[in-house]
N, C-alpha and C positions, 0 to 999 in steps of 0.2 A: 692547414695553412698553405699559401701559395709565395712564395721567393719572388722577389721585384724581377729577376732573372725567367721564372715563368711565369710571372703575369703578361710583362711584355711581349712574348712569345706568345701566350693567348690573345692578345690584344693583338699582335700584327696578322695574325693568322684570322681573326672576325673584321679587319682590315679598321680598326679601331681607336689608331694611335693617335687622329687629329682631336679624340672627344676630349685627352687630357693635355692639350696645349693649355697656354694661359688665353683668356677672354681677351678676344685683337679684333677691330674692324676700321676700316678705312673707306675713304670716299676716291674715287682716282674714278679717268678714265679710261677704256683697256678696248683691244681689237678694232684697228680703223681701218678703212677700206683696204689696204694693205694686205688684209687677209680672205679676203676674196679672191679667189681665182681671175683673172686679169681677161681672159676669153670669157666670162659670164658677166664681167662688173659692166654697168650701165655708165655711160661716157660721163663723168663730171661729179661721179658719186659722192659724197662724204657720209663717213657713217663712223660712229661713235658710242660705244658703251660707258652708261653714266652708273658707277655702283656701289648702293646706297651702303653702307656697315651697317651692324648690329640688326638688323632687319635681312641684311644680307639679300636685296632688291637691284636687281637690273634692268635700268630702261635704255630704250634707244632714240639715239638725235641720226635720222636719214636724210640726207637733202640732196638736192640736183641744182649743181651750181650751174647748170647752162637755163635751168626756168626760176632759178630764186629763191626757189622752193622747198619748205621742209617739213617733217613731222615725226611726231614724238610717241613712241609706243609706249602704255604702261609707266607714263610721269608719276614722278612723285609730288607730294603737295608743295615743299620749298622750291619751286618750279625757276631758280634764277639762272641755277646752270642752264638751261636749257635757253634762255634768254639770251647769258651770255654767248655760248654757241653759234648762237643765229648772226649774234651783231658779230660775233669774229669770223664767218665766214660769209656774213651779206647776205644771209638770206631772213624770208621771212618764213616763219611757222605757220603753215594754211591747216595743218592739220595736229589732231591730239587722241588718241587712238589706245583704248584699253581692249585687252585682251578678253575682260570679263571683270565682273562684281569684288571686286578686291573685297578678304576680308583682312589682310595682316598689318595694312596701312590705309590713310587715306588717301585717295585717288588725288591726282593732282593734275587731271582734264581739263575740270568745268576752270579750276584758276588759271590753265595755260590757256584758256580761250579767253578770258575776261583779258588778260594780260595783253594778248595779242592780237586778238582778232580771228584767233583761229577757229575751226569750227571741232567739235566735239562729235567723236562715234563713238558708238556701244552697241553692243550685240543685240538683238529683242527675240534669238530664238529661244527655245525653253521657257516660251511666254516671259520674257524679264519683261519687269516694271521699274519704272526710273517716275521718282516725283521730281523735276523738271528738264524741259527740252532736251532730247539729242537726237542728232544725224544717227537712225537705225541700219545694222548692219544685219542683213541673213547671209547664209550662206554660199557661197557663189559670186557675192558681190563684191566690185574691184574699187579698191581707191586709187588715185593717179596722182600722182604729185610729182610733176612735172615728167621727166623721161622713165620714174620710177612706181610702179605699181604692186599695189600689195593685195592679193586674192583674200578673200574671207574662208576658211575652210574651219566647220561647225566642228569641234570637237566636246562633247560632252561627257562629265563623268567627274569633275572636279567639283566642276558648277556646271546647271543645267545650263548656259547659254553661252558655255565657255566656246572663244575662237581663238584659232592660230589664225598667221599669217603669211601666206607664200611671197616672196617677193620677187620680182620677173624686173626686165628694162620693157621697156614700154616698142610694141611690138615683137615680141621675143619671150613667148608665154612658154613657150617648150624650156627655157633655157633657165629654172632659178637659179639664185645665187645666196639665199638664205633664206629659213622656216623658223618664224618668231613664235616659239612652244608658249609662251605666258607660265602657266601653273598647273598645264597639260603633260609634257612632259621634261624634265631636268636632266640634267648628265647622271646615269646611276640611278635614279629614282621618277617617279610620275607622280602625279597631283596627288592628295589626300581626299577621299570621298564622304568625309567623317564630318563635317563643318556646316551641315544645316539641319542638325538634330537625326536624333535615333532616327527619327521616322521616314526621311529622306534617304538615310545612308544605305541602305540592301539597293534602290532604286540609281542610286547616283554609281552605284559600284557596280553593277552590272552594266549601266551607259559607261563608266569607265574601261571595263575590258571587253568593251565591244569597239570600241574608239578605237584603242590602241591595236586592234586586230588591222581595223578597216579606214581609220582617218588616212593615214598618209598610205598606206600600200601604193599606189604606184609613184612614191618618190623615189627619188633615187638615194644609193646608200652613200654617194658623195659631199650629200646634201647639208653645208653645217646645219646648227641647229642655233639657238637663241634665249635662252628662257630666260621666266623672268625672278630668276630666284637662285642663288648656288649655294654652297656648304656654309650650315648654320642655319639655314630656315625651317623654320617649323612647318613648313607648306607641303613637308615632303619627307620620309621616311630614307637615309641615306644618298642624299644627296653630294656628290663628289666636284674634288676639279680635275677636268680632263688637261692633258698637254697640248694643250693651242686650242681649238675650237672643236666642239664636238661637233659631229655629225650623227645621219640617221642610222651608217652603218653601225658605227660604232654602240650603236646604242641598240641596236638590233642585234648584236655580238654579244654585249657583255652588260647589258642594264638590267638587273634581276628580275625586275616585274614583268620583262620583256621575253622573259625565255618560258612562261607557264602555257600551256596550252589546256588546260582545265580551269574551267570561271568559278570554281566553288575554290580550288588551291589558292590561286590566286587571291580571290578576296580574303581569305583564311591569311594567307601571308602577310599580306601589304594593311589589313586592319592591327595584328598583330603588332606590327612595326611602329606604327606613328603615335609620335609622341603625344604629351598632354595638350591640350586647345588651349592654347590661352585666353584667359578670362576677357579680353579685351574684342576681340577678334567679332566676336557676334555683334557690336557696338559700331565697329568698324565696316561690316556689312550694311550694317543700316543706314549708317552715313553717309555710303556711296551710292545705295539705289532712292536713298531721298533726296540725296546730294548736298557735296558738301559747301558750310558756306566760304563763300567768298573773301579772301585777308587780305586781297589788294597790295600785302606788303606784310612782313612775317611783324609779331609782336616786338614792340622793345621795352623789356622789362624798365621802371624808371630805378636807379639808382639811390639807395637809402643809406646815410649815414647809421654809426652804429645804437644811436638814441633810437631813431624812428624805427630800425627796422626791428628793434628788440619790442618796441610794441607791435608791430606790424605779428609778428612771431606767436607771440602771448594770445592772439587770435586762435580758438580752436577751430575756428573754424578754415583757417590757412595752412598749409602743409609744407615743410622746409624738408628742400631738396640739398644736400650737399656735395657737391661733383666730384671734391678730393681723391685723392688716390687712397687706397689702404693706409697706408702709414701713416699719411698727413692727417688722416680721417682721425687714426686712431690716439694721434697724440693729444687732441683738442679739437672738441666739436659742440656747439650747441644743442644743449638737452630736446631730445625730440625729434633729433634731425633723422633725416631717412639720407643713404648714404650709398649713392649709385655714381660708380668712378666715372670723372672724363672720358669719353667716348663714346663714337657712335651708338653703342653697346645700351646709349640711356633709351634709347628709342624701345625697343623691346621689354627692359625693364621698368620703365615708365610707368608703359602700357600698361604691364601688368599689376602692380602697384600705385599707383598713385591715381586719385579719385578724379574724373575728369570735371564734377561739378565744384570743386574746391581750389581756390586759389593757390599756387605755387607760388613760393618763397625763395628762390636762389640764391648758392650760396657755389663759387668759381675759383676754381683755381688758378696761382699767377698768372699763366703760362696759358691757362684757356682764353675762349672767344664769348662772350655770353649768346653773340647772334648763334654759335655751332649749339651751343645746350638748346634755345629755343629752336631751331630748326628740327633737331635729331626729335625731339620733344610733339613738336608740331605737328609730324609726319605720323604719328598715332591718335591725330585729335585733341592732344592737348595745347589748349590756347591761351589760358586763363594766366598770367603772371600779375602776381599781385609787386613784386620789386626784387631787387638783388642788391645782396649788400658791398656798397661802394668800399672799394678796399679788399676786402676777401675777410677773409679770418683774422690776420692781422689788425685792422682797423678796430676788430671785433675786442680783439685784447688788449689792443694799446689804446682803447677808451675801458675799460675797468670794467669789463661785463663777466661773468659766469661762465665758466664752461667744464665738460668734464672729458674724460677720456676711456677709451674703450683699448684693455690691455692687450696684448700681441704675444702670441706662444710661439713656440718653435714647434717644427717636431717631435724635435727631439725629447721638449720638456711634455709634449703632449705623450709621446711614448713610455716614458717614467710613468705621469699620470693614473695613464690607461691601466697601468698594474698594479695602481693603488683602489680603483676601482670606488675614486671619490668623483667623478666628473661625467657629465655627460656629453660624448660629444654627437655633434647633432648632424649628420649629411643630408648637406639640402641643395646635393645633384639633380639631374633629370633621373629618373626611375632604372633606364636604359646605364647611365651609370654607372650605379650602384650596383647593378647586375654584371656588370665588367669584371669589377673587384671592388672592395670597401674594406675601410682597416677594422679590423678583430674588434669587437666588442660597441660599434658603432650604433647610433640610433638615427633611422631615418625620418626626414621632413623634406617632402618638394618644398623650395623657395616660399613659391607665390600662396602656400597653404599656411604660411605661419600665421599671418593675423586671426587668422581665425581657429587653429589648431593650438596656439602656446598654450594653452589652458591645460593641454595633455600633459606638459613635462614638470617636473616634481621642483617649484621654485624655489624647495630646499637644499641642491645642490647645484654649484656652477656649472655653467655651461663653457662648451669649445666651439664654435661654429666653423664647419667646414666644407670646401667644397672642391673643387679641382685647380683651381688656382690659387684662391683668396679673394677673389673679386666678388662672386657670388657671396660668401662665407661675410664678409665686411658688412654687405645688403643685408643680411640673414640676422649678423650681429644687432645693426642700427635697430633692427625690426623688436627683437631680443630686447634688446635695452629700454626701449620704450615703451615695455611690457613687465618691466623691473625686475628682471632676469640679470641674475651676476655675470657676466657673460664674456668671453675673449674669442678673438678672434684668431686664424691659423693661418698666416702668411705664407704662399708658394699651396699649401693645403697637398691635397693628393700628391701632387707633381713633386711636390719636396718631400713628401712622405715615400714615395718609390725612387726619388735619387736618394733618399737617406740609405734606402736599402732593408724597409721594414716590412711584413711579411704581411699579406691581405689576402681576405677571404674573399673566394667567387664561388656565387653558386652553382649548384648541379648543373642547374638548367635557368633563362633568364623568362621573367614576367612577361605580360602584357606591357608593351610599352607606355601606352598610356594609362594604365593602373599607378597609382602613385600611393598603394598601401605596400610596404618592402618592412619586412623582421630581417632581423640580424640571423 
């Protein structure tokens, strides 16, 4: 057994303490020209990082308020921030600028060009095919947008056709002032090579640390950096946040996959590392080099009294989302419901979960926005809203409808349990995890494997569903439940289980990361 005392001393020393925070993401904008070096910044600059939660996506709004002009790195598909951007600084978006084939989100290019007027690039080295029109970019080639210019420079190894971007002021090509990494390289971590099947991956991982040898060598190590992903994405194997803006030095110092000078160590390391694919991600490729379609304007679910939406529901063929938090969830919830809390956080587990050809049911809490679930929603391909029920849950009950509830442990009472040896409780962390530490006598389940694994666990005894917060653990329950699983849920979960101060087992040594078979 390992003492909450040295777990956490394991955990700070694998540099590991943020995996057991509670599940948080936020939308905000961060670094505006400001932090640019004033002797490189281009006369009139603006520049702004727009970045996305739960997806944990960074795009950039660049513009030159002396020619008008602006564009968009690496948009996301609720493309309004960017819109409004434009109209609060006067300019117009001539440009919309992806770094390469997204697979984590859908692109949100072709909609800021329909939107605006603007024109659409993409990369076409590493033979990419796009099924319709864009401005192709190889390597070497400049975009201008007004006094500011952004260089193409081919980095491959994530994706074959993956491009950074240098940015210079326009005549002033000796002098950048920021390197837009996309899903090439991150603070702490570089791209994933793993994401176009077995048979790609030896191929894409050797253009990856050949890249990182030879793409930027002669930049400078002052050089910030930009990418399009930070801590929380699954695009990347220990992705960090630096204090203030990374740069090339710094990542040339101390980014792990940047210190190997062996290609077989290396790929040995960095495949080891990265988590599971999510099941969505290869869907979300598709849809960017077909292209995605056009919404002209995000959905708006129509609003259902609690008669109509309880038939709308009764539909097998319609799948009810419930936004609630933990507790609200657990005190009364419509039978059936899938139960993914408020926040950004829906975009990822959405994705993973919930069917894209199948109508969505909403179900919001007070205090939310239904435009923010449909956005966060949207941003993975999901379009389909069949309604949302006018009122919330309330409505729901003060017209005489049905509902049940999904029970709430403690730790504490989970720690009793555990010693009765009548329960199962079920962790259904990331792999990576559960190799951290896990409580004594635990049984594991990745999340997104339940629907199709609950068959494994012995429906003759309850379950605890758990997981680092409760957020997950809640998800894991709703799933649980709809599979007629006795089942409660573990509020605060791990996190409250090491400030209880209860004793968890870590193994010798940690798995494959993305193996998601883990024994007790």
């Amino acid at each position: 057994m390992t003492t909450r005392r040295e777990f956490l001393d394991h955990a700070r020393a694998l540099g590991l303490g943020a995996a057991f925070l509670p599940a948080t993401a936020a939308v905000r904008r961060a670094e505006g020209a400001e932090d640019v070096a004033a002797a490189e910044r281009p006369a009139g600059l603006i520049f702004e990082t727009i970045e996305s939660g739960g997806i944990a996506h960074y795009s950039y709004f660049i513009g030159d308020a002396l020619s008008g002009k602006a564009v968009v790195i690496d948009p996301r598909r609720d493309v309004n921030v960017y819109v409004e951007l434009a109209k609060k600084h006067r300019l117009a978006i001539t440009h919309a600028v992806d770094t390469h084939i997204h697979a984590d989100f859908v692109s949100g290019g072709r909609e800021l060009a329909d939107r605006t007027g603007a024109k659409y690039y993409a990369s076409v080295e590493g033979d990419a095919k796009y099924g319709f029109p864009v401005e192709p970019i190889r390597h070497g080639d400049e975009l201008k947008i007004g006094g500011v210019v952004l260089k193409a420079i081919h980095a491959p190894g994530h994706t074959p056709e993956h491009m950074a971007y240098l940015a210079t002021a326009q005549g002033r090509a000796d002098q950048a002032w920021a390197l837009f990494t996309g899903d090439f390289l991150f603070a702490g971590a570089v791209g994933r090579p793993d994401l176009m099947g077995v048979e790609n991956t030896d191929r894409l991982s050797h253009l990856l640390y050949e890249s990182l040898q030879t793409a930027f060598k002669a930049l400078p190590d002052a050089l910030p950096i930009h990418p399009a992903h930070g801590p929380g994405s699954p695009c990347g194997a220990g992705i960090v946040a630096r204090d203030g803006v990374p740069t090339l030095g710094v990542e040339r110092e101390s980014n792990p996959a940047l210190q190997f000078h062996d290609e077989t160590a290396f790929i040995d390391d960095l495949l080891f590392r990265q988590p599971p694919v999510p099941y969505y991600w290869p869907r979300m490729k598709k849809v960017n080099a077909r292209g995605p379609e056009v919404l002209g304007k995000l959905p708006v679910p129509r609003p259902m009294k609690a008669r109509e939406f309880e038939a709308l529901v009764a539909d097998e063929k319609v799948q009810l989302l419930d936004t609630r938090d933990v507790m609200a969830f657990g005190g009364g919830h419509i039978k059936g419901a899938i139960n993914i809390g408020y926040s950004p956080t829906v975009s990822m587990w959405g994705g993973w979960l919930l069917d894209p050809e199948r109508p969505i049911a909403l179900i919001v809490p007070k205090e939310g926005k239904v435009e923010n679930v449909v956005a966060w929603l949207v941003r993975v391909g999901l379009t389909d809203f069949a309604g949302v029920l006018d009122g919330g849950i309330d409505s729901w009950i003060m017209a005489g409808k049905d509902f049940e509830a999904t029970p709430q442990m403690s730790v504490h009472e989970l720690n009793e349990r555990m010693k009765t040896g009548d329960l199962t409780l079920l962790d259904v962390r990331q792999p990576s995890e559960w190799d951290q530490g896990h409580v004594p006598g635990a049984r594991y389940m990745f999340l997104p494997e339940i629907p199709g694994k609950a068959k494994e666990l012995d429906r003759s005894r309850p379950v605890a569903a758990f997981c680092g917060s409760g957020y997950r653990a809640s998800i894991a329950a709703s799933l649980l439940k709809r599979e007629g699983f006795k089942v409660s849920n573990v509020p605060g979960s791990f996190g409250a289980w090491l400030a209880a101060g209860h004793d968890v087992d870590v193994p010798p040594r940690p798995g494959k990361a993305s193996d998601t078979q883990r024994s007790a």
